[in-house]
Backbone as a chain_set.jsonl record, in Angstrom:
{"seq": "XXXXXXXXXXXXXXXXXXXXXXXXXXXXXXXXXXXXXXXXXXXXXXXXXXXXXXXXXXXXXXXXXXXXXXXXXXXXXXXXXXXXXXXXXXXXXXXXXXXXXXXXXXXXXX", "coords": {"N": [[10.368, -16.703, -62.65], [9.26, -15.419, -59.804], [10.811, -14.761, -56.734], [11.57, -16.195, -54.011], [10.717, -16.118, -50.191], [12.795, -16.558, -47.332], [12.548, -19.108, -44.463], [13.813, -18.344, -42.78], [14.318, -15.597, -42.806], [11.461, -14.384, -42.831], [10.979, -15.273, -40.103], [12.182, -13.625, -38.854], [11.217, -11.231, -39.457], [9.013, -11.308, -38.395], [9.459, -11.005, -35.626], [11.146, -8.643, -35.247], [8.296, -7.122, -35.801], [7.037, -7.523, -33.771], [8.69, -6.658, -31.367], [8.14, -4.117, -31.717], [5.53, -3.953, -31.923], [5.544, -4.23, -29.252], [6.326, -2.218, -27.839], [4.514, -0.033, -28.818], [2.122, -1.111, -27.296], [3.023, -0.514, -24.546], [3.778, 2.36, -24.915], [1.214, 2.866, -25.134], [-0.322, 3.076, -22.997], [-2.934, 3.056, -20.64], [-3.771, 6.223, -19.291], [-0.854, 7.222, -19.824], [-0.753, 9.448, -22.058], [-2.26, 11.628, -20.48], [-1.067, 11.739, -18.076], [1.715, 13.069, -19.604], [0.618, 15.102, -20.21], [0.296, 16.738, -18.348], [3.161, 16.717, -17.069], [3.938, 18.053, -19.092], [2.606, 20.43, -18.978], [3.082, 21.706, -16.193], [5.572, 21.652, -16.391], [7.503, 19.849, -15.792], [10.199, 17.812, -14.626], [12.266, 15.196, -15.12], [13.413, 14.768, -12.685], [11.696, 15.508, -10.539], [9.481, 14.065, -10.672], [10.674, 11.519, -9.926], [11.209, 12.443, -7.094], [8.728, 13.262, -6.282], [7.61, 10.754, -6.493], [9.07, 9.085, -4.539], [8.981, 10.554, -1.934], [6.29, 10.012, -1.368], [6.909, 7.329, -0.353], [8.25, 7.639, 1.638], [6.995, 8.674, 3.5], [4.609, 6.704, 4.216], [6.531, 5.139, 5.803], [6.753, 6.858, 8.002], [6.478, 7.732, 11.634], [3.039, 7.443, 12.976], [0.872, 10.562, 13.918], [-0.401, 9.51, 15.982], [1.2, 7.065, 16.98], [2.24, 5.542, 19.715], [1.739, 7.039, 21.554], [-0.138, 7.37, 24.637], [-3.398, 5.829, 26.164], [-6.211, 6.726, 27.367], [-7.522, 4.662, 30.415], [-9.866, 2.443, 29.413], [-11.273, 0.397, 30.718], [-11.13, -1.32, 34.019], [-9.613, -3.673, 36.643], [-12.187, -5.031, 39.05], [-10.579, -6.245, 40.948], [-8.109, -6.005, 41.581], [-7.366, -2.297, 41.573], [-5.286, -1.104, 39.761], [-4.899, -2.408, 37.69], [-5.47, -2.056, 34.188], [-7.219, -1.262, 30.794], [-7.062, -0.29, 27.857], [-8.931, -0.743, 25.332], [-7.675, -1.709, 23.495], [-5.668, -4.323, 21.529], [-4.687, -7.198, 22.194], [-7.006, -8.886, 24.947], [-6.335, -8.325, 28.687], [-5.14, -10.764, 30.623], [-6.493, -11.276, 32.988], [-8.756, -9.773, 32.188], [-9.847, -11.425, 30.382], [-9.603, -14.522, 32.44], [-11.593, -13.169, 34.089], [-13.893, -12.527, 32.307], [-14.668, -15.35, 31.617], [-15.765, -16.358, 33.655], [-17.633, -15.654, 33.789], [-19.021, -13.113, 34.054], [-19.457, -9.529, 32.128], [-17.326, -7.886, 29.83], [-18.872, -4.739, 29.915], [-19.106, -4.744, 32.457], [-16.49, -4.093, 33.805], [-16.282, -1.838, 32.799], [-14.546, 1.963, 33.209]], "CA": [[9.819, -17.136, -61.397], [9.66, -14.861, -58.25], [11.954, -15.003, -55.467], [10.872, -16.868, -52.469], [12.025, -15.184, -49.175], [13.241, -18.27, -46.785], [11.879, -18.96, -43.493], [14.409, -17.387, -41.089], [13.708, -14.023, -43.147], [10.013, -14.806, -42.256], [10.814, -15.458, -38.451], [13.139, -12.175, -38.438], [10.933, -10.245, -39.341], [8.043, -11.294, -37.474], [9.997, -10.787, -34.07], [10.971, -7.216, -35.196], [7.505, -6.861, -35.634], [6.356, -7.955, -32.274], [8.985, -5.791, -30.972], [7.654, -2.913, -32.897], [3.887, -4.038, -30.941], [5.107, -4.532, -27.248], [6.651, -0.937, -27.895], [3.641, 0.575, -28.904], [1.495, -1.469, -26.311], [3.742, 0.353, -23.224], [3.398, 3.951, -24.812], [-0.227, 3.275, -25.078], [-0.643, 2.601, -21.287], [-4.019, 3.681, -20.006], [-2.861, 7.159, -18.369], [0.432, 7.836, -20.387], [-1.386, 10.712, -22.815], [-2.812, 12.387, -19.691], [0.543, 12.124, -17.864], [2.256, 13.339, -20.371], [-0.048, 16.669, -20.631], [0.338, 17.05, -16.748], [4.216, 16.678, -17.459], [4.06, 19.813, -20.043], [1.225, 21.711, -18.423], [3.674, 21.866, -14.967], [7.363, 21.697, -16.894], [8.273, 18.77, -14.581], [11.455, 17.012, -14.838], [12.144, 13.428, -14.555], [13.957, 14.018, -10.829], [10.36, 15.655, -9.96], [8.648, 12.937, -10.448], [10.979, 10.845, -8.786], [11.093, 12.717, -6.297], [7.226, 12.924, -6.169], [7.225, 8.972, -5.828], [9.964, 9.124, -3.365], [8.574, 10.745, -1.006], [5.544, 8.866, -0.784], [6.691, 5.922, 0.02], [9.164, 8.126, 2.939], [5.578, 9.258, 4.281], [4.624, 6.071, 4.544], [7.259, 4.688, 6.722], [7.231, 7.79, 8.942], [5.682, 7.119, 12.99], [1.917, 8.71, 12.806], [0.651, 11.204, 15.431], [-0.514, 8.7, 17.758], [1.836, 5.991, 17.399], [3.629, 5.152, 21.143], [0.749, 7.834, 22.916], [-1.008, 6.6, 26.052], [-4.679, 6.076, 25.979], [-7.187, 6.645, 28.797], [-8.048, 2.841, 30.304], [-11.632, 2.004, 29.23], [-11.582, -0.883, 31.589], [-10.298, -1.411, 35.274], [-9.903, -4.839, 37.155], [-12.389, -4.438, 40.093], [-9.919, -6.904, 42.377], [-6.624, -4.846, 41.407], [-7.442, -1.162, 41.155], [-3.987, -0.654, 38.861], [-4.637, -3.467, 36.262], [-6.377, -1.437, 33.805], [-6.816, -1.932, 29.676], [-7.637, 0.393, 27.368], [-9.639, -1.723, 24.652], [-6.91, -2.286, 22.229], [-5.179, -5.287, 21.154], [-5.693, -8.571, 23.183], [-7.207, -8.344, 25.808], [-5.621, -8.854, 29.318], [-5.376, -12.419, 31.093], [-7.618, -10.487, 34.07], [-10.598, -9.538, 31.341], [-10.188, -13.171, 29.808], [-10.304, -14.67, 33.543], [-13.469, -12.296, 34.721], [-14.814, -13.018, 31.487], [-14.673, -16.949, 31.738], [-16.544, -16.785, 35.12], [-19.603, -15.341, 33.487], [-18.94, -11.423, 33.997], [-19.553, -8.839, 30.917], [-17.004, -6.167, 29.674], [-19.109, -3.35, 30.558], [-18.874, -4.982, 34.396], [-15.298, -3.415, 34.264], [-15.488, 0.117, 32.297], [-14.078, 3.326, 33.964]], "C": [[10.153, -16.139, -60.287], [10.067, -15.68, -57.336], [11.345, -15.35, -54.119], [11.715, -15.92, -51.198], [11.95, -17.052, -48.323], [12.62, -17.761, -44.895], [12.279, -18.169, -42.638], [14.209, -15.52, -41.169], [12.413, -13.422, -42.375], [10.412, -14.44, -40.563], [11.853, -13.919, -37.953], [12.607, -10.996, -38.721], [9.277, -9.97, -38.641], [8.512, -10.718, -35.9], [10.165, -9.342, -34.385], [9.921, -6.839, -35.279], [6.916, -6.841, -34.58], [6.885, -6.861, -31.276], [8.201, -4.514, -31.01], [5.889, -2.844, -31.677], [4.152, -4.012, -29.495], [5.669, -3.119, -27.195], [5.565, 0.106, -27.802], [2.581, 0.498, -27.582], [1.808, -0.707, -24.924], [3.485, 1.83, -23.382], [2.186, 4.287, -24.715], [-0.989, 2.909, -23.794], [-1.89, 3.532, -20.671], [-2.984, 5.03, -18.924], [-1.642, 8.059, -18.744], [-0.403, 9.195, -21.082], [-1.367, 11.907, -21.692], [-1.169, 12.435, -18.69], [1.37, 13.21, -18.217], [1.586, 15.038, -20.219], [0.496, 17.153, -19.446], [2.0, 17.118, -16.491], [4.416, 18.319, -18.293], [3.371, 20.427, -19.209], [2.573, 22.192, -17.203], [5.465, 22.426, -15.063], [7.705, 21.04, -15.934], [9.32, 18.268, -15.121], [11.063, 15.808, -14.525], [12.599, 13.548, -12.963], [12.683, 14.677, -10.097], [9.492, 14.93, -9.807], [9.192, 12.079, -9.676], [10.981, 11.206, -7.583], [9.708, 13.068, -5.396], [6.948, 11.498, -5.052], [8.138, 8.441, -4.645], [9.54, 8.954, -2.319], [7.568, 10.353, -0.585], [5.501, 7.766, 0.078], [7.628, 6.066, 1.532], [7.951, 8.588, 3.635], [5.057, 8.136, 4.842], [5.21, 5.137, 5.943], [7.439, 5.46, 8.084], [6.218, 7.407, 10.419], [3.927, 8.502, 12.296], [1.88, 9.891, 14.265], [-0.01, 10.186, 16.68], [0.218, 7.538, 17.866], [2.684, 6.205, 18.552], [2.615, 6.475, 21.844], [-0.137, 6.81, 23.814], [-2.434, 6.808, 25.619], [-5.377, 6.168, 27.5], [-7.79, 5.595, 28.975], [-9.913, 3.265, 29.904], [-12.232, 0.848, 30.4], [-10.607, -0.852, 32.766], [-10.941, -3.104, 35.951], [-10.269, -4.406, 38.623], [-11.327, -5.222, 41.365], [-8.512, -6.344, 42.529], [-7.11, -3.557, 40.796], [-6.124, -0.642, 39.716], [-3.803, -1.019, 37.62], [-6.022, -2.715, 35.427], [-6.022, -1.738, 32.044], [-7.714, -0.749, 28.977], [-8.645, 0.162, 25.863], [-8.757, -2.067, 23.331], [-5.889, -3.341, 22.345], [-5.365, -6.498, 22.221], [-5.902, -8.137, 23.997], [-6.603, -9.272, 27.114], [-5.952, -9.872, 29.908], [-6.856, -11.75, 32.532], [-8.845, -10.393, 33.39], [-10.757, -10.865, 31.114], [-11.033, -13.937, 31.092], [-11.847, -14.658, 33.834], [-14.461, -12.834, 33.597], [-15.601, -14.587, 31.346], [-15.878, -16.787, 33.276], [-17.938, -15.998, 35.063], [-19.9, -13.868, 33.168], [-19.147, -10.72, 32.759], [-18.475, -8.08, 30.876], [-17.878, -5.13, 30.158], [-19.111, -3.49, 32.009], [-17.788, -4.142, 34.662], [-14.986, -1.791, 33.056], [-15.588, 1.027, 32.964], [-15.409, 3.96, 33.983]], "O": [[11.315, -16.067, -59.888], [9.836, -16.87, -57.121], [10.7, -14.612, -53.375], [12.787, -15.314, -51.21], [11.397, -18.12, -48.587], [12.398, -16.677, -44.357], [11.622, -17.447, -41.887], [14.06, -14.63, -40.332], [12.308, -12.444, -41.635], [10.09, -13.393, -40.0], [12.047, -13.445, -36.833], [13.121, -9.911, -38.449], [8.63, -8.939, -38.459], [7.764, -10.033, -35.203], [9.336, -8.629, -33.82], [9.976, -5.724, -34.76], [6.099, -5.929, -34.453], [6.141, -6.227, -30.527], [7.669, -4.098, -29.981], [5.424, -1.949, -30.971], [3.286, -3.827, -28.639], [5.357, -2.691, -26.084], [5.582, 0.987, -26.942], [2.213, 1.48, -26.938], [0.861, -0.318, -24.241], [3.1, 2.541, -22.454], [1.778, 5.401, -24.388], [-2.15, 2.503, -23.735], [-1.671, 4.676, -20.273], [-2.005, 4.882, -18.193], [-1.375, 9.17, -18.286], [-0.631, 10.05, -20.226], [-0.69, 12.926, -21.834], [-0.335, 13.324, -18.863], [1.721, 14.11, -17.453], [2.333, 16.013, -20.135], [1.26, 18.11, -19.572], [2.197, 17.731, -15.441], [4.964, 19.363, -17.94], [4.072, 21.233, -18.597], [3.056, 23.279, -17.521], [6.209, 23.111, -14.36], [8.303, 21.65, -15.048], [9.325, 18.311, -16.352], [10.065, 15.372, -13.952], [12.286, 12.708, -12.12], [12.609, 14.353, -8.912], [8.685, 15.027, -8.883], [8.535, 11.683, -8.712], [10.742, 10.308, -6.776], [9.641, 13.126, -4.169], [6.529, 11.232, -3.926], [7.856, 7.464, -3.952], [9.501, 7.913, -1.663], [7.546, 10.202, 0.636], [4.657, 7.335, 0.864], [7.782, 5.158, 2.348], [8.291, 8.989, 4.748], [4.905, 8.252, 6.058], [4.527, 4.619, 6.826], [8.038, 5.004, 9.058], [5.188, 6.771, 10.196], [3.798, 9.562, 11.684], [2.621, 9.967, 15.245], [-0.006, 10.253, 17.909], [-0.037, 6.856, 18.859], [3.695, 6.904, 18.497], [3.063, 6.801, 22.944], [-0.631, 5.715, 23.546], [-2.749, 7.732, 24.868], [-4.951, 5.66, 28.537], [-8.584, 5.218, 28.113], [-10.726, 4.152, 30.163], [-13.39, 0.621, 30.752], [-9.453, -0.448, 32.624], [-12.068, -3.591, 35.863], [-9.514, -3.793, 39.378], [-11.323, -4.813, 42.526], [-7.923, -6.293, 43.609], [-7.302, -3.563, 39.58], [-6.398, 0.202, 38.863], [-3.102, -0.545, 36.726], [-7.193, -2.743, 35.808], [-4.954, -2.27, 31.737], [-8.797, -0.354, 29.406], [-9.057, 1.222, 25.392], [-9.199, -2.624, 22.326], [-5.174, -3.258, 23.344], [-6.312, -6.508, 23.007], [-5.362, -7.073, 24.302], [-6.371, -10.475, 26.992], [-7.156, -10.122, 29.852], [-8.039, -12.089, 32.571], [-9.89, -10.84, 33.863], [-11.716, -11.477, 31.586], [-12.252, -14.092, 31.167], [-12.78, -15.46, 33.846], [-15.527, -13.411, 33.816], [-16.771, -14.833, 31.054], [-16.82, -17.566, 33.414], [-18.867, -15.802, 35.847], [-20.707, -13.442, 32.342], [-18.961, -11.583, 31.901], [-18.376, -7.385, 31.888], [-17.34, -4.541, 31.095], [-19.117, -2.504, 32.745], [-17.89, -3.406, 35.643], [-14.022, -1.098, 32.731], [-16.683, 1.193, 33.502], [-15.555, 5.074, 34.487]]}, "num_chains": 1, "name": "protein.A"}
């Protein structure tokens, strides 16, 4: 009579198998191959790449060229010469006001 194998054999060697597939599944990552060439083709290191993705994300965070510059107003309140708005972010209680009482934006552009 042949030798039975027993279940936990069975279940031990299904899981190393699975292993064995989520292994393969990760090296076969849309992109890895081509990577990989672009890796040889260049002779990159691993701290090149990190340092690649690094700095990205330090570019990111950095101020742009116009963050905190002045803009030229687009709009002036004709009853206060000084109260002036340049069309970004809410707009001031003065445009709201003028606006409520019937007036257009282009009534008040420079």
């Amino acid at each position: 009579m042949p030798r039975q194998t027993s279940l936990k054999a069975i279940e031990a060697k299904i899981k190393e198998l699975e292993a064995i597939a989520e292994e393969l599944k990760r090296v076969e990552k849309p992109g890895i191959k081509e990577l990989k060439a672009v890796v040889a083709k260049f002779r990159l290191t691993p701290a090149d790449i990190t340092l690649a993705l690094r700095r990205r994300t330090i570019r990111l965070n950095e101020k742009g060229p116009a963050k905190g510059t002045k803009l030229k107003p687009k709009y002036r309140n004709p009853a206060k010469k000084s109260e002036t708005w340049a069309g970004r972010g809410l707009r001031p209680r003065w445009v709201v006001e003028l606006m409520k009482q019937g007036k257009k934006l282009e009534d008040f552009a420079v």
